[in-house]
KOLRO-847546 format. One record per atom (N, C-alpha, C): atom name; x, y, z; residue number from 1; residue in one letter. Coordinates in steps of 0.001 Angstrom, whole numbers. Each point is the difference from the previous one (the first is absolute). Example, Ala and Ser with C-alpha at 12.3 -4.5 7.8 and 13.67 -1.06 7.14 Angstrom:
BAKOL  atom       c1       c2       c3   nr  rest
BAKOL     N    13190    -5690     7800    1     A
BAKOL    CA     -890     1190        0    1     A
BAKOL     C      900     1200        0    1     A
BAKOL     N     -350     1050     -720    2     S
BAKOL    CA      820     1190       60    2     S
BAKOL     C     -770     1090      730    2     S
This chain:
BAKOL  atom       c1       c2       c3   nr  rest
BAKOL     N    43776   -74184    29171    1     X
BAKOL    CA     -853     1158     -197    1     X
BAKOL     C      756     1019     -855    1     X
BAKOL     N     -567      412    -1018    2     X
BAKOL    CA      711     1354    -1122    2     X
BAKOL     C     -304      868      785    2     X
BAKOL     N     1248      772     -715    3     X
BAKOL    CA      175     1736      626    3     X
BAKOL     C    -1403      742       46    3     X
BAKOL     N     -535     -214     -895    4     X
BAKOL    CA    -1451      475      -10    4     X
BAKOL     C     -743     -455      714    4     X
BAKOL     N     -136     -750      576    5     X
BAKOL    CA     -881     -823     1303    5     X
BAKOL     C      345      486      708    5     X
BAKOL     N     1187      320      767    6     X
BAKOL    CA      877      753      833    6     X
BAKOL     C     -220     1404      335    6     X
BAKOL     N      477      541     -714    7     X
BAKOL    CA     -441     1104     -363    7     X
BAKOL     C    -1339      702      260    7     X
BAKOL     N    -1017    -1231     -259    8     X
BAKOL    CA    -1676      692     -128    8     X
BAKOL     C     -169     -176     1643    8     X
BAKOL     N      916    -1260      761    9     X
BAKOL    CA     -586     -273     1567    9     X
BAKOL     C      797      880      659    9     X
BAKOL     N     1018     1479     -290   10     X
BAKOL    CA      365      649      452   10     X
BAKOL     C     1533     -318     1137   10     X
BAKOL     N      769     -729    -1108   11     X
BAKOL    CA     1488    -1166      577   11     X
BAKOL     C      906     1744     -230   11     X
BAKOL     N      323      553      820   12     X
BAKOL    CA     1100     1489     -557   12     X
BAKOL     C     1324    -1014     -726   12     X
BAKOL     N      450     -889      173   13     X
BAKOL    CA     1005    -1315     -829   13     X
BAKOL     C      173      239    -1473   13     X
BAKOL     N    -1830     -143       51   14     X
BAKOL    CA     -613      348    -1640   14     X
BAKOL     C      389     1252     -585   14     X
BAKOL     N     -399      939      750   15     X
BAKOL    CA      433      802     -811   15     X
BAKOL     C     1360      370     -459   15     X
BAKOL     N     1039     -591     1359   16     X
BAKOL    CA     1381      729     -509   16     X
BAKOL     C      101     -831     -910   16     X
BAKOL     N     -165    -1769     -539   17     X
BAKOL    CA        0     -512    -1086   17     X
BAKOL     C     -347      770     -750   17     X
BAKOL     N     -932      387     -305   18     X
BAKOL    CA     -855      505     -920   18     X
BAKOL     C      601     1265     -560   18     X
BAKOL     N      377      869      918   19     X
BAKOL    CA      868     1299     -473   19     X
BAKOL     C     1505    -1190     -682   19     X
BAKOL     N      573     -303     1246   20     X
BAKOL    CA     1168     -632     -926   20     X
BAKOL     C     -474     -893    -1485   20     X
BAKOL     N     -543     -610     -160   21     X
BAKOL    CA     -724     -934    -1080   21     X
BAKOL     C       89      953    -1561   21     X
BAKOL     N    -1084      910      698   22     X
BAKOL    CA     -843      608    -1183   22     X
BAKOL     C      489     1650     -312   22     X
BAKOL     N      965     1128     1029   23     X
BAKOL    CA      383      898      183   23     X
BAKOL     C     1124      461    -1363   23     X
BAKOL     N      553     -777      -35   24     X
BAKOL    CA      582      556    -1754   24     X
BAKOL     C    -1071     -140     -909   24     X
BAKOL     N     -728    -1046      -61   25     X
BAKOL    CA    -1272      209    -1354   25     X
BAKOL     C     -381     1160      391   25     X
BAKOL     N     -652      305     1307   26     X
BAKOL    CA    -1161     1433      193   26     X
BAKOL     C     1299     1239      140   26     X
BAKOL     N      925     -217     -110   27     X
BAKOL    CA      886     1146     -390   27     X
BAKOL     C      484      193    -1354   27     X
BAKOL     N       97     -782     -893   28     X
BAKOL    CA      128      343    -1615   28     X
BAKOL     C    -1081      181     -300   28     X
BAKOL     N    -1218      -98      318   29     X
BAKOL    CA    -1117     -152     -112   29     X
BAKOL     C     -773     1574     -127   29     X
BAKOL     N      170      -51     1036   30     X
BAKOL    CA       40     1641      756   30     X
BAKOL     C      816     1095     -838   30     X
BAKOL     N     1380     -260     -410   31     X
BAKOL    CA     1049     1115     -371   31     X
BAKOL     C     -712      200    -1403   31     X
BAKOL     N     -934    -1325     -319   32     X
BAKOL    CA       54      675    -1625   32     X
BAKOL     C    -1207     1077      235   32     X
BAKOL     N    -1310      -48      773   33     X
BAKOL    CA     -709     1054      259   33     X
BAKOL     C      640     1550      653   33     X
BAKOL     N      573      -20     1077   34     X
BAKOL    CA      135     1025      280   34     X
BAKOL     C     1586      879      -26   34     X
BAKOL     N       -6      846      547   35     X
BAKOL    CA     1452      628      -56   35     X
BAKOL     C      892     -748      963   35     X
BAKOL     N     1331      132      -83   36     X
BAKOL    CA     1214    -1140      673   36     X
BAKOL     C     -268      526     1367   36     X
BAKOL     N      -86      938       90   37     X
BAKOL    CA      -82     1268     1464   37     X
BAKOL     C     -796     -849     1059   37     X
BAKOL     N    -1336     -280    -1010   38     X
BAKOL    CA    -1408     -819      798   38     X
BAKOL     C      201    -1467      331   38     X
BAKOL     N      631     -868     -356   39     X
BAKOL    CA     -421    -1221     -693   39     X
BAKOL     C      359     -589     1569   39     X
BAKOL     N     1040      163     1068   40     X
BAKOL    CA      296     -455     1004   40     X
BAKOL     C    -1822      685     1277   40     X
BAKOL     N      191      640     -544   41     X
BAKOL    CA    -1604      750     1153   41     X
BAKOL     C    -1154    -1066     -543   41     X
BAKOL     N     -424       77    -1362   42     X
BAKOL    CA     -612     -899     -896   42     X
BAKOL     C     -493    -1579      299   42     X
BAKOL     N     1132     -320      357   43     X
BAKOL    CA      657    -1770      191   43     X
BAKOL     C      -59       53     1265   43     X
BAKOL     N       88      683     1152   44     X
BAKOL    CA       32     -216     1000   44     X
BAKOL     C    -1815      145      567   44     X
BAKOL     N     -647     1106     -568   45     X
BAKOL    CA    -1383      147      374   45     X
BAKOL     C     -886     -900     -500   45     X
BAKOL     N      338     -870    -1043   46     X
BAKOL    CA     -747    -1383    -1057   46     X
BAKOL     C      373     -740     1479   46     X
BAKOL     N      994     -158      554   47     X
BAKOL    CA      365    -1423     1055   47     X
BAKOL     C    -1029      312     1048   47     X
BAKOL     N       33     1574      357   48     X
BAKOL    CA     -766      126     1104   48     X
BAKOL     C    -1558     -482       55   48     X
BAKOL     N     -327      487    -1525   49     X
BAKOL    CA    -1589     -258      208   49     X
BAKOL     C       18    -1423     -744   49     X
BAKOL     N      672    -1049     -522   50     X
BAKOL    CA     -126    -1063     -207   50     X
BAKOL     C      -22     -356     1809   50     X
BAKOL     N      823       36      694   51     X
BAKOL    CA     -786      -33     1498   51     X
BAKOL     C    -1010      368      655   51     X
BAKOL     N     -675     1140     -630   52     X
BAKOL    CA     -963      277      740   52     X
BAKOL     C    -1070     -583     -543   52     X
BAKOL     N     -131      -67    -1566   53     X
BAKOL    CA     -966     -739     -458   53     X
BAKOL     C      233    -1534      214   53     X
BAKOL     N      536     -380      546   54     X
BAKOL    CA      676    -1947      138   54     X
BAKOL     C    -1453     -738     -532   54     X
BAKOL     N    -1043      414     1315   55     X
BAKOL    CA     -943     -941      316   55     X
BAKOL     C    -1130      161    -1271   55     X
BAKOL     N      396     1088    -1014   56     X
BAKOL    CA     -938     -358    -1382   56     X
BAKOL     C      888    -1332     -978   56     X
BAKOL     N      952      373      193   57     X
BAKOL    CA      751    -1261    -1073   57     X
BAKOL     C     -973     -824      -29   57     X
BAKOL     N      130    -1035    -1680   58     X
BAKOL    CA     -649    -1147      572   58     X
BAKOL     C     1035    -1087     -894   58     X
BAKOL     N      730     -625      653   59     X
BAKOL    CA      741     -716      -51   59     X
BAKOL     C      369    -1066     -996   59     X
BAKOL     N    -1522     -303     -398   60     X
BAKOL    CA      -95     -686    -1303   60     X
BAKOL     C      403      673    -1068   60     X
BAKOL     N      164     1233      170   61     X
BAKOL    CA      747      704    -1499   61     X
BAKOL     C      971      431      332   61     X
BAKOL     N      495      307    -1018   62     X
BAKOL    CA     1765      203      421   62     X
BAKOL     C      349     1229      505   62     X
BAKOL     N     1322     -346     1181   63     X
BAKOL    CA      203     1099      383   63     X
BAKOL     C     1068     1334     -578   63     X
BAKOL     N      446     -481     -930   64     X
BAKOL    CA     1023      913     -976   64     X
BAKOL     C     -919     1267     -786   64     X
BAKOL     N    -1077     -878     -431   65     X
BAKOL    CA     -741      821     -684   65     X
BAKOL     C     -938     1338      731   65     X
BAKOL     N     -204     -589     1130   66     X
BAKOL    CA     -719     1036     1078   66     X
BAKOL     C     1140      897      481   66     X
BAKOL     N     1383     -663       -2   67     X
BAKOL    CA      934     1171      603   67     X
BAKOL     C      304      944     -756   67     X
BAKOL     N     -151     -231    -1322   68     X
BAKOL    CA      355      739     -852   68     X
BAKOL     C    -1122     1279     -299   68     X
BAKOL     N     -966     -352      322   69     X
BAKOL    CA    -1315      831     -603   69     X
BAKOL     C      -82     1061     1227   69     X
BAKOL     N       50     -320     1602   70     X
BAKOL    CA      366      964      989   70     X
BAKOL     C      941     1085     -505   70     X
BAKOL     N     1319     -494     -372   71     X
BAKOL    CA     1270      709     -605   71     X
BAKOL     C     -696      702     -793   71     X
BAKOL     N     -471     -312    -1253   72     X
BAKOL    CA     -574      685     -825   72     X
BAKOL     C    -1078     1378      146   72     X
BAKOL     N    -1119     -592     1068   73     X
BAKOL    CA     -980      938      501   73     X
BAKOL     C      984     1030     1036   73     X
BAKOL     N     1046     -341      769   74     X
BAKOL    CA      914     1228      674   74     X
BAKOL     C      854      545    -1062   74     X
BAKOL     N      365     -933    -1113   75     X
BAKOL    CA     1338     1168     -841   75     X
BAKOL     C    -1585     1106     -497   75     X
BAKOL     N     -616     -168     -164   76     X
BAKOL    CA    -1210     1360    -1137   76     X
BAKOL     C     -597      559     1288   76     X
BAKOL     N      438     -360      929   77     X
BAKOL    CA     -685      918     1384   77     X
BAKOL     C     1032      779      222   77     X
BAKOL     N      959     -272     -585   78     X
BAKOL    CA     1433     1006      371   78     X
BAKOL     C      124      793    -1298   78     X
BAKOL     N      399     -530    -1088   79     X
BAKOL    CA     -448     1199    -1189   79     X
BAKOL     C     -841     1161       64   79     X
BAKOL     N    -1429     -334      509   80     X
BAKOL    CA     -890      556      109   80     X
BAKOL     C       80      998     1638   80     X
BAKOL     N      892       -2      834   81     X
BAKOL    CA      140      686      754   81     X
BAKOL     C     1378     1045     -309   81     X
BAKOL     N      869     -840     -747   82     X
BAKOL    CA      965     1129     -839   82     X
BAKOL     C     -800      785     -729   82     X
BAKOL     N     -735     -120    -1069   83     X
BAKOL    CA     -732      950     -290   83     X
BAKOL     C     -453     1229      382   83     X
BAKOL     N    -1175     -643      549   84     X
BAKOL    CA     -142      902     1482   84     X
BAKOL     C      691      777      335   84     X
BAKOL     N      794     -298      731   85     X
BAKOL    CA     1250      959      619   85     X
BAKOL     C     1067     1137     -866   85     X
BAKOL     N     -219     -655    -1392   86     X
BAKOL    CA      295      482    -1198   86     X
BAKOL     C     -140     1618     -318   86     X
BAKOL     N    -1644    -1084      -11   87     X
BAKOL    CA    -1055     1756     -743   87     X
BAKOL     C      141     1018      855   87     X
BAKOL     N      293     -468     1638   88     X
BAKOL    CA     -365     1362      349   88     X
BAKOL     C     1311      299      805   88     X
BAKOL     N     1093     -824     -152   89     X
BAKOL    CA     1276     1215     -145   89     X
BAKOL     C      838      545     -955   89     X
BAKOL     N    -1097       79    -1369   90     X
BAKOL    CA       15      806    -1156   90     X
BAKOL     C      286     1180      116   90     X
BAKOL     N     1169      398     -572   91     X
BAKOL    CA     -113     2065      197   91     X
BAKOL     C    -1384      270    -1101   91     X
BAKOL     N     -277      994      -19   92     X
BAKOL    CA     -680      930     -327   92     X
BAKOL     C      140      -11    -2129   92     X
BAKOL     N      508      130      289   93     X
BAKOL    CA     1103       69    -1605   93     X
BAKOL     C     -422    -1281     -845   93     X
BAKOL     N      315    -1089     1160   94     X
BAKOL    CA      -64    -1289     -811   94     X
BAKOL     C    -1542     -547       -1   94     X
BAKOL     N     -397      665      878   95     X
BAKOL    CA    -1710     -394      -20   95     X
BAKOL     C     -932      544     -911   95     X
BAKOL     N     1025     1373     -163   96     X
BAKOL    CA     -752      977    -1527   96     X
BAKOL     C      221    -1139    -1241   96     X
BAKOL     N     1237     -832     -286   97     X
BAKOL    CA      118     -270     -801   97     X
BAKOL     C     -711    -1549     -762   97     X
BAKOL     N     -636        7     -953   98     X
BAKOL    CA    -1457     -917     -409   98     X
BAKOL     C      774    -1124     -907   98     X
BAKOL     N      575    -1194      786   99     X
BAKOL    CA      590     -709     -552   99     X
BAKOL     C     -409     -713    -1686   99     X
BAKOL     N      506     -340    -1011  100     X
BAKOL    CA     -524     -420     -848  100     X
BAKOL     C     -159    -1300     -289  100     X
BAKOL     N    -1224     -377      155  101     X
BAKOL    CA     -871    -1415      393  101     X
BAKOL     C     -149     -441     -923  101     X
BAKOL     N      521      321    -1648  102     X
BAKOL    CA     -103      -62    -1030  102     X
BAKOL     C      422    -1935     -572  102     X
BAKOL     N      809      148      970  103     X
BAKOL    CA      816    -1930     -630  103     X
BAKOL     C     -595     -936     1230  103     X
BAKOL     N     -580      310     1094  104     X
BAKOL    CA     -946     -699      947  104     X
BAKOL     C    -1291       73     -684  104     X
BAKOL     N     -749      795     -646  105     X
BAKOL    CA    -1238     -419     -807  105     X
BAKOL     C      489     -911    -1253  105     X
BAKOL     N      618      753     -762  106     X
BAKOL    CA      912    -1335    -1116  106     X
BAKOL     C     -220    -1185      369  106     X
BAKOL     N      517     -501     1279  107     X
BAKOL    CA      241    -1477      378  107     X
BAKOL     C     -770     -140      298  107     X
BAKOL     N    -1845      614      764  108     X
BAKOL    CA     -791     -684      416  108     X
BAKOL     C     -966      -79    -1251  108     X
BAKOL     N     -114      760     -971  109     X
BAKOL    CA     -744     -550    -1263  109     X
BAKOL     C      697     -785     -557  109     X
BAKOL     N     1168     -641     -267  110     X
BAKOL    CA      537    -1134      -45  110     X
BAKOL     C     -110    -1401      616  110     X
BAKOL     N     -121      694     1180  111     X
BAKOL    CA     -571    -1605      647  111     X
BAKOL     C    -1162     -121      434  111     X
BAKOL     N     -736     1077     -412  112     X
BAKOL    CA    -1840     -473     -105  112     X
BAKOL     C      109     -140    -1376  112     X
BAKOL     N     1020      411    -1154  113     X
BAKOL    CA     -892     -822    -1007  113     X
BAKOL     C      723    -1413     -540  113     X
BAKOL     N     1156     -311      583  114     X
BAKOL    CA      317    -1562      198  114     X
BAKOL     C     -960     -713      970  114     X
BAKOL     N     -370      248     1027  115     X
BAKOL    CA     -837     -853      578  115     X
BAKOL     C    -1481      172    -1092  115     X
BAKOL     N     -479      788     -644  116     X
BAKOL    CA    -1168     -292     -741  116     X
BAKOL     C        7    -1046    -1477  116     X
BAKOL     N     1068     -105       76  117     X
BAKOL    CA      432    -1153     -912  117     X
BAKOL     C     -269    -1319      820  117     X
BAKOL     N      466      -78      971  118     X
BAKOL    CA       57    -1756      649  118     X
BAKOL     C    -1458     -344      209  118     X
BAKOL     N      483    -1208     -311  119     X
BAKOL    CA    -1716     -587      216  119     X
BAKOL     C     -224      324     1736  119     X
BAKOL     N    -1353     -147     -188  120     X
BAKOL    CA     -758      -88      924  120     X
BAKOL     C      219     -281     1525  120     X
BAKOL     N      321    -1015     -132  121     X
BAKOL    CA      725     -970     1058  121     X
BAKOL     C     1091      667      859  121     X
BAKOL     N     1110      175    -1274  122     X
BAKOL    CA     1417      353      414  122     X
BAKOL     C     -602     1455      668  122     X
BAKOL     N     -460     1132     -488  123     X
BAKOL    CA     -115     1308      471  123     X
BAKOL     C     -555     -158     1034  123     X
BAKOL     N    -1200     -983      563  124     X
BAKOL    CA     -756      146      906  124     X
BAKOL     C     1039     -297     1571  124     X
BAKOL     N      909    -1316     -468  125     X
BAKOL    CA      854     -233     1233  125     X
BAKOL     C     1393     1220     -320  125     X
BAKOL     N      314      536     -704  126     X
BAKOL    CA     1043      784      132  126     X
BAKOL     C     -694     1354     1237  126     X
BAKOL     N    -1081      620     -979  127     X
BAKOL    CA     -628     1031      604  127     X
BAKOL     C     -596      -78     1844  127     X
BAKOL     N     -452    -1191       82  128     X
BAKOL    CA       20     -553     1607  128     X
BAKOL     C     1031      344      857  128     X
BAKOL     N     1401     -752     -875  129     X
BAKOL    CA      964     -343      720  129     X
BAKOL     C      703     1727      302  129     X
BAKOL     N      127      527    -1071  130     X
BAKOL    CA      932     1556       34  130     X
BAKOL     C     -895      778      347  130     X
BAKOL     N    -1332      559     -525  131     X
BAKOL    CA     -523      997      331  131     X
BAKOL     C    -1104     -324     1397  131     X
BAKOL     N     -111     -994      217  132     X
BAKOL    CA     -811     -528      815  132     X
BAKOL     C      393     -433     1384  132     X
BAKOL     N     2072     -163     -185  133     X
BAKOL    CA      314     -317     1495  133     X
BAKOL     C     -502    -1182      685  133     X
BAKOL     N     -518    -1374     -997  134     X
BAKOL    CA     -186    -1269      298  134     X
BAKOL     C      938    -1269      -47  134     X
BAKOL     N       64     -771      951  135     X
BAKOL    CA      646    -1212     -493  135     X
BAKOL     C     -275     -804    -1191  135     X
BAKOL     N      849     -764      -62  136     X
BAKOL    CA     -638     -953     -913  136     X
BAKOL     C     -967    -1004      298  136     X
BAKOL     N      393     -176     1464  137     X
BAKOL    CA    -1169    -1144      408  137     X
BAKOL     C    -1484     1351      312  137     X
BAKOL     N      163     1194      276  138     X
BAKOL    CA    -1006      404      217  138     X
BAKOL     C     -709      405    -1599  138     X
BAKOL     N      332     -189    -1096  139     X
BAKOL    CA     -201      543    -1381  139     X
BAKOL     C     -694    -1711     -296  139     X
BAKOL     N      525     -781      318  140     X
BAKOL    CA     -427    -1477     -295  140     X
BAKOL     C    -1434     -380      643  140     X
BAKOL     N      249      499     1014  141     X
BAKOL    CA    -1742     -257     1101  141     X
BAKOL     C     -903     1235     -965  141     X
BAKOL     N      282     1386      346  142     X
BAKOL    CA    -1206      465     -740  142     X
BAKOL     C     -294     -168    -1491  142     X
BAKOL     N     1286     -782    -1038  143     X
BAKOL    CA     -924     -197     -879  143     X
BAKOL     C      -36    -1416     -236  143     X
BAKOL     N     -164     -813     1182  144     X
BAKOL    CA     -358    -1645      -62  144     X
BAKOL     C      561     -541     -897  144     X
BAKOL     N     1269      512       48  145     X
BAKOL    CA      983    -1146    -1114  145     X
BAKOL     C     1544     -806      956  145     X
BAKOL     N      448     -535     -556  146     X
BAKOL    CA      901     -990      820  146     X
BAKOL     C     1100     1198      159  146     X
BAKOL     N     1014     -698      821  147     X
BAKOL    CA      915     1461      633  147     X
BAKOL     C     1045     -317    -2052  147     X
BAKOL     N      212    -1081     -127  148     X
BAKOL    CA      951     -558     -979  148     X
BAKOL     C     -611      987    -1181  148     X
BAKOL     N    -1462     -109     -383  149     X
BAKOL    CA      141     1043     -989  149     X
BAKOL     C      175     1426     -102  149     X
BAKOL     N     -314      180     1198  150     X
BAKOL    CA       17     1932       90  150     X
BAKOL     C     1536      211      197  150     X
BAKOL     N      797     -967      339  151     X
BAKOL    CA     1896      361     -436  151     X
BAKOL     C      137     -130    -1405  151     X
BAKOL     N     -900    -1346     -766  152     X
BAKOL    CA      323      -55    -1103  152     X
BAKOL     C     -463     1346    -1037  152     X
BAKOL     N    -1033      850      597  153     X
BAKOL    CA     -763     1237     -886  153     X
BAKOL     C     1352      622      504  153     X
BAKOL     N       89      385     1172  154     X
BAKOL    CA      812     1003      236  154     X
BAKOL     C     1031      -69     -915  154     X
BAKOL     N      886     -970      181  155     X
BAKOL    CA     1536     -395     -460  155     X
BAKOL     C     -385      615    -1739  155     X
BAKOL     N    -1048     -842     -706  156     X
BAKOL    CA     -153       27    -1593  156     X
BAKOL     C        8     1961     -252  156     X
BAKOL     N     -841      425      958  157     X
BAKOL    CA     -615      860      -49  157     X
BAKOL     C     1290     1568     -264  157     X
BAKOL     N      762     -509     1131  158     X
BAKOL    CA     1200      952      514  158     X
BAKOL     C      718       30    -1479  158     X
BAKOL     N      271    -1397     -193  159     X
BAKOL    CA     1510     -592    -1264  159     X
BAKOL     C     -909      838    -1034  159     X
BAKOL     N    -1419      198     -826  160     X
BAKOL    CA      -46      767     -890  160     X
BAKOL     C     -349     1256      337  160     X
BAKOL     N     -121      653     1640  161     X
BAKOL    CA      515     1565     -517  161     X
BAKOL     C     1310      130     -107  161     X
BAKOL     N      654     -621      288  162     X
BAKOL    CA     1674      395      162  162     X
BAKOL     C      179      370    -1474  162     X
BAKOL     N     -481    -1264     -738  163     X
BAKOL    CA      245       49    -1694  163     X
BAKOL     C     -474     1063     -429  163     X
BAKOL     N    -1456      348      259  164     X
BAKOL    CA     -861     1325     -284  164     X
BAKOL     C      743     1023      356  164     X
BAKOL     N      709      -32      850  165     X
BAKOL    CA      325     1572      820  165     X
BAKOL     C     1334       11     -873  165     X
């Protein structure tokens, strides 16, 4: 029986495998999203709710890839609570002051007008995948194409904004 079978019938075995197994990937993983400060709180709250969610796994797909995407959905739940905590232990002074958003618009008319270059295809699975917060297998079901091509749009898609950008 794989760790993932394990794992989904609720074996606690599994999981310390699973932390031991997979716990340096979801920790480099992790460090490149958030600050060094976070990344141990980060990695440890991905393990927790990869336990609590166990019984959604579904086993037939891999389990690296699901551990990683938990990690992922807690490192931007932690950014996003630094934030937070940010804005409003702002002095006064620094809240007067109106940052210049000037090279963050730059880069986003840049990469809306590299993506208006790519065909069709490529923009439709890029735009799913980044602005849309979809898998690839979930970008493949709603637009009834095989999982193999919507990596292959993606992949083509990515390699000529890089060139574009």
């Amino acid at each position: 029986m794989t760790l993932g079978h394990r794992l989904a019938r609720g074996d606690e075995t599994a999981l310390t495998e699973c932390y031991a197994t997979l716990g340096p990937l979801v920790r480099h993983h992790v460090a490149r999203l958030v600050p060094g400060h976070a990344v141990d709180d980060v990695v440890q709250v991905a393990f927790l709710e990869l336990w609590r969610t166990r019984r959604r796994f579904d086993p037939s797909r891999g389990l690296t890839p699901w551990v990683l995407a938990i990690a992922r959905r807690r490192a931007i739940d932690q950014l996003r609570s630094e934030a937070r905590h940010h804005r409003r232990a702002a002095p006064l002074e620094e809240a007067a002051r109106v940052p210049d958003a000037t090279p963050a618009v730059d880069t986003a008319c840049d990469v809306r007008e590299a993506l208006a270059v790519l065909p069709t295809a490529q923009r439709q699975a890029i735009v799913l995948a980044h602005y849309g917060q979809l898998t690839q297998r979930e970008i493949a079901d709603r637009l009834n194409v095989p999982l193999g091509t919507v990596k292959a749009r993606t992949t083509r898609g990515l390699r000529r904004m890089r060139d574009l950008l």
